[in-house]
N, C-alpha and C positions, 0 to 999 in steps of 0.2 A: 392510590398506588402510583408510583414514581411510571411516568410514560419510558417505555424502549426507543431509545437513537442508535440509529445504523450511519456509520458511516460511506460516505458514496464518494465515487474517484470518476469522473467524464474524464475521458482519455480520448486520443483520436487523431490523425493528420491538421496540420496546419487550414484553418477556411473550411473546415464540415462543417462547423454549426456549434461547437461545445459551449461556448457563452450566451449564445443567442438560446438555446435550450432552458439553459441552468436561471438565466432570463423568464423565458416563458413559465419555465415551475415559480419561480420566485409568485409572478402575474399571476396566473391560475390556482394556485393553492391558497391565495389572499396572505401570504408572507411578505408584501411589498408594504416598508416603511411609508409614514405618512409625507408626500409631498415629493417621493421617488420618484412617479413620470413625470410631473413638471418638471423636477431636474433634466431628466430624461429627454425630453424635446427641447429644451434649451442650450443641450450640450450638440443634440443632432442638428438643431438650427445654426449654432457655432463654426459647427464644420461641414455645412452646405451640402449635407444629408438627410434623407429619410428618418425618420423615429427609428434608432435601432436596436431592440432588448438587450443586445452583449453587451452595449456603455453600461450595463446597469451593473455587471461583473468587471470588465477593464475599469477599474478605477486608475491606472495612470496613464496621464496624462498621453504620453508616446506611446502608450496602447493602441488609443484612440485614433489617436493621427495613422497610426498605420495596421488597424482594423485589426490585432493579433495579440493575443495573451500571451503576456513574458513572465509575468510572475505567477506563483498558484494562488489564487485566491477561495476562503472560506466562506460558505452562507449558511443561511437557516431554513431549512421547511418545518413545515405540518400538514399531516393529510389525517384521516380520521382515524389512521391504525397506531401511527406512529413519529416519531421526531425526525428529520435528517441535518447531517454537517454534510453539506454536498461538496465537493474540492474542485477546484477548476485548474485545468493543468496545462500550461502552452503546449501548442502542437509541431511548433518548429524543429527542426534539427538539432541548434542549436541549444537551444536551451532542455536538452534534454534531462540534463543535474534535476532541475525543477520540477520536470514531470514525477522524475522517482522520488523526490522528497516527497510530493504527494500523496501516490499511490502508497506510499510505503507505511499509511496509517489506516488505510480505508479497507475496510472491511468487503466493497461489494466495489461493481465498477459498469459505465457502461460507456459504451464501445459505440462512439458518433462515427457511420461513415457517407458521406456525400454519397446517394444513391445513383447519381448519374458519373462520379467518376473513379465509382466502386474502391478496392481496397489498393489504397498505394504503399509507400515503402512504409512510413512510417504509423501508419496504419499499424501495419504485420509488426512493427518495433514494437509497440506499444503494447501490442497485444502478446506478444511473448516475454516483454517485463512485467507484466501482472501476472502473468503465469508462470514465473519465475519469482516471484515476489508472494505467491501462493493465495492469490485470489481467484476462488471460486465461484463469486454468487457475479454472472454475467450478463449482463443484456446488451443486446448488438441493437442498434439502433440508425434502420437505413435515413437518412433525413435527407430533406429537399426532394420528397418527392410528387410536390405538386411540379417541379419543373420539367420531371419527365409526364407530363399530362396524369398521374397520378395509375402508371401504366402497370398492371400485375406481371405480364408478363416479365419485364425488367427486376420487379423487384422478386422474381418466383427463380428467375437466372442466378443473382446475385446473389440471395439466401443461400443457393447450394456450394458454392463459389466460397463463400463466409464458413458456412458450415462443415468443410473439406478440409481448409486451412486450419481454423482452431481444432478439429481434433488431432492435428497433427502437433498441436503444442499442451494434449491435454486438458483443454476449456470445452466444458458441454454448457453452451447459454444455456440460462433461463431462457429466454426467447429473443427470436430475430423479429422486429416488427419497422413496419414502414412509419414514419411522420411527418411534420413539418413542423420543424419549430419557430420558424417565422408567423407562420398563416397558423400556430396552434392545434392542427392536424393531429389527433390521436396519440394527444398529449395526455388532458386529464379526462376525457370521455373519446368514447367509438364516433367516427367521422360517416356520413353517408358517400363522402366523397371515396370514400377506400370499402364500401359496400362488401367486396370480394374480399375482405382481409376478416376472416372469422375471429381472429386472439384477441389479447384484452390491450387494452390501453396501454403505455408507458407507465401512469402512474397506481395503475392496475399492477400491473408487470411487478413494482417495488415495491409495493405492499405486499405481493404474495411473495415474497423475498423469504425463505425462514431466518430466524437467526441464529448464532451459534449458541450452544445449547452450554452450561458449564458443566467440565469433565471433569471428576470430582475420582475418578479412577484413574488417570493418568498421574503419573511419579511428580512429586513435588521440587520446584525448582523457583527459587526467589533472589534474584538477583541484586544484590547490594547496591542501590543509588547513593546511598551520604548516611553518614551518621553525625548524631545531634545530643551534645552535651546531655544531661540533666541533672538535677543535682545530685543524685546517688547512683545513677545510670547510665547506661547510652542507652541512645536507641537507634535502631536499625531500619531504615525505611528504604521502598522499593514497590515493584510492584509485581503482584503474585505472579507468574508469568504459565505456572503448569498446578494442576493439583490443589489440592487445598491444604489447609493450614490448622490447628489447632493449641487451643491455652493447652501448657503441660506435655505437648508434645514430644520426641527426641527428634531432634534433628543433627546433621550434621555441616561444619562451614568445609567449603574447599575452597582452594585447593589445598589448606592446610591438612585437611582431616582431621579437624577436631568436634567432637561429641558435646553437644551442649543441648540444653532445654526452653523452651520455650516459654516465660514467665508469664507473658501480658501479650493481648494484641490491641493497638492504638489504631481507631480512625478518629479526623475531625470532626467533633459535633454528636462523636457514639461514645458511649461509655460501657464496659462489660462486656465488650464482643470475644467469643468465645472460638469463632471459625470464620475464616476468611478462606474465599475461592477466588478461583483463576479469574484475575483481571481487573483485582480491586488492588489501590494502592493503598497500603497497610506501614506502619511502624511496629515495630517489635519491639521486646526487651528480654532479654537470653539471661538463664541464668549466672554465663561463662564464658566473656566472648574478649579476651583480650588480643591487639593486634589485628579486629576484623574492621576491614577498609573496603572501601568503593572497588566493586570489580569480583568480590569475593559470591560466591553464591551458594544459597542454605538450599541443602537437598533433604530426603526424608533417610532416616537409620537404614533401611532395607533394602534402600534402592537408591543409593548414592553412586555417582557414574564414575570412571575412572579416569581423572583429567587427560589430555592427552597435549602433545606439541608438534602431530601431525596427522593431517587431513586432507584429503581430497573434495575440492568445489568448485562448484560452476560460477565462472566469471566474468560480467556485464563492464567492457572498461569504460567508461565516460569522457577521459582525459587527452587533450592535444598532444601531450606526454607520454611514449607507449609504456604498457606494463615490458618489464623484463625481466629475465630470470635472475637470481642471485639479488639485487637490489633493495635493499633496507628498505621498508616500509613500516606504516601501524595498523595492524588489527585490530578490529572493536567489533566485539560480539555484544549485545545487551550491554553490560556496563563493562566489561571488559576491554584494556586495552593494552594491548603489548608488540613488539618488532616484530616483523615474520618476512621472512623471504619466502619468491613461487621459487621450489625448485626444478618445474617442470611443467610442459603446455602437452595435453594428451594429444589433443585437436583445436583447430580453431574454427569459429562457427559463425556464417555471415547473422546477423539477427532481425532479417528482414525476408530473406528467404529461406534460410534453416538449413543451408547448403553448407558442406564441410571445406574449408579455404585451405588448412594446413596439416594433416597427422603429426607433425614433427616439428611445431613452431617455435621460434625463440622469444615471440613478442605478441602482445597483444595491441593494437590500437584502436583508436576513435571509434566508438560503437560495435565493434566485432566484441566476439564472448566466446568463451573459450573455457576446457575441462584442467583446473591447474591440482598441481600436487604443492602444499603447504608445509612451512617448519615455521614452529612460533622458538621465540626466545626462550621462553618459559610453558609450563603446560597449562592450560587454560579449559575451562570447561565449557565442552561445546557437545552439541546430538545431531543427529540426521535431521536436514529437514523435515522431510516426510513423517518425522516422530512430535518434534518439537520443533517446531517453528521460530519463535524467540532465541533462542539456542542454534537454529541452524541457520540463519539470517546474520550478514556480516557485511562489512563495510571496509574499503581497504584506503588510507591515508597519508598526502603525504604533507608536515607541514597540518597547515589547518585545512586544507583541500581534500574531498573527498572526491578521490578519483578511480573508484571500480564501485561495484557492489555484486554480493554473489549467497549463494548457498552452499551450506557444507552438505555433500552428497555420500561420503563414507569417512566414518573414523578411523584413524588409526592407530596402534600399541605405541 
């Protein structure tokens, strides 16, 4: 049987520990390439340093030199339950575009915070875009805590402190636990030095992770990536994003509203597949699909939604640029992409401490998030968050620049 991979997003302030971590699992799990730590102290000898496990994640160059993840970077585990693509996401200010490309595929995430200089702004940032970004599976992870003498009390302070904030954005961790990822500290087995810490490991912690189970009951929704000549056909490829799929089925395209059936489902390297579920990327071939283009997306006959060209959602700005009302932009939902102006800011929302800046704003800028009311060009097919995820995840553009990203929170007629 084909092993389960979960995808994992270490998010966290700038200097906690997220590479030096993602380090240590690499080391402990025996995922470390042959001839890695040679490299590894030859690069910390280079630059008049200790051995340090994060050059193993900072592969550039100006990383190094200046001890800080700018770009996300991908690796590999193995533990005995399961695969990981673990993401490593800068913790700067600045590059905080790069964080959300990250997150924005991972499935689970954990939450590095320097245990002696607890949760900072960016901290709380991070942790209110995964929970905006609709990541549930969490684990907070106090680290460096051999430097507070490896002290319960602090870290018994601190838990409550963590545990206070994220319910106020909706995150119930998995667990809060203490480590060190430098000194390997109740990473892949229980430490004597943390004796008073009854929970399980970190990599304890991610294995008991459940995973998302396929909903096979939820409305079908397949979003059109590209279509591909053949010689008597197209075919329709995408990836299943809600519900499943069936040969012979009826389905219908929007936002045309046209009714057609379902002939063949195509993967690479399977022949005769009869039903595809949520989360497999599949090719079609429709009995009747003239005029169906990238951006289009097949729902089921009974439960096909009613496009709409206006919505209200919550929105994360990223850009030096402010968001403003009235102002041309591009919307891109899943494959969709068309003009939309905000015609209106409900509130504006600091997104580090969750304080309300404006009831009546005209603009949104640099990191502040905000409740906007939406007009698209055209009507496009989008759902609540809270329903459909793929569908209520959206991204706002200007140019090739993407500078907002947000959730659609209520449709509208």
């Amino acid at each position: 049987m084909a092993r389960e991979t979960l995808k994992l997003v270490v998010i966290g302030h700038v200097d906690h520990g997220k590479s030096t971590l993602i380090g240590r699992l690499i080391i402990d799990t025996g995922s470390l390439p042959k001839g890695k730590i040679k490299e590894l102290k030859k690069i910390s000898r280079e630059l008049g340093k200790d051995t340090e496990i994060a050059f193993l994640l900072d592969q550039l160059r100006e990383e190094r030199e200046q001890s800080r993840t700018i770009d996300t970077t991908q690796v590999f585990l193995k533990t005995s339950k399961r695969d990981y693509v673990v993401i490593d996401t800068p913790g700067h200010a600045e590059f905080i575009k790069n964080m959300m490309t990250g997150a924005s595929c991972a499935q689970a995430a954990i939450l590095m915070i320097d245990i002696n200089e607890g949760m900072m702004e960016q901290t709380k940032r991070h942790a209110y875009l995964i929970s905006m970004l609709g990541i549930k599976k969490v684990i907070v992870a106090l680290n460096k805590i051999d430097l507070v003498n490896y002290d319960q009390a602090r870290f018994s302070a601190l838990k409550c402190e963590i545990a206070v904030f994220l319910n106020r954005i909706n995150i119930a961790p998995a667990a809060i636990i203490p480590i060190s990822a430098k000194e390997g500290v109740n990473i892949y087995k229980k430490d004597k030095k943390i004796k008073w810490h009854y929970g399980p490991s970190l990599i304890s912690c991610l294995d008991a992770l459940k995973s998302d189970l396929r909903v096979a009951n939820m409305p079908l929704r397949f979003p059109v990536q590209d279509i591909y000549d053949l010689d008597r056909a197209k075919m329709i490829v995408g990836r299943l994003e809600s519900g499943l799929l069936k040969k012979g089925q009826q389905v219908v395209l929007l936002p045309q509203n046209k009714k057609t059936k379902v002939s063949s489902i195509h993967v690479f390297g399977y022949r005769g597949k009869k039903t595809a579920y949520r989360g497999e990327n599949i090719g079609l071939i429709l009995d009747n699909c003239p005029g169906v283009k990238r951006g289009d997306v097949i729902v089921g006959q009974n439960c096909a939604p009613m496009p709409s060209s206006s919505f209200k959602g919550h929105v994360f700005w990223m850009s030096d640029q402010p968001f403003l009302l009235h102002k041309k932009m591009i919307f891109r939902c899943a494959t969709q992409e068309v003009g939309c102006i905000g015609v209106s800011i409900e509130k504006k929302i600091d997104s580090a401490t969750l304080g309300i800046i404006d009831k009546d704003p005209r603009e949104l800028r640099f990191n502040e998030a905000g409740s906007v009311l939406f007009k698209t060009d055209v009507p496009v097919v989008v759902e609540n968050f809270t329903f459909i995820e793929a569908l209520g995840r959206f991204t706002i553009e200007n140019g090739q620049e993407v500078q907002g990203a947000g959730i659609i929170t209520e449709k509208l007629p």
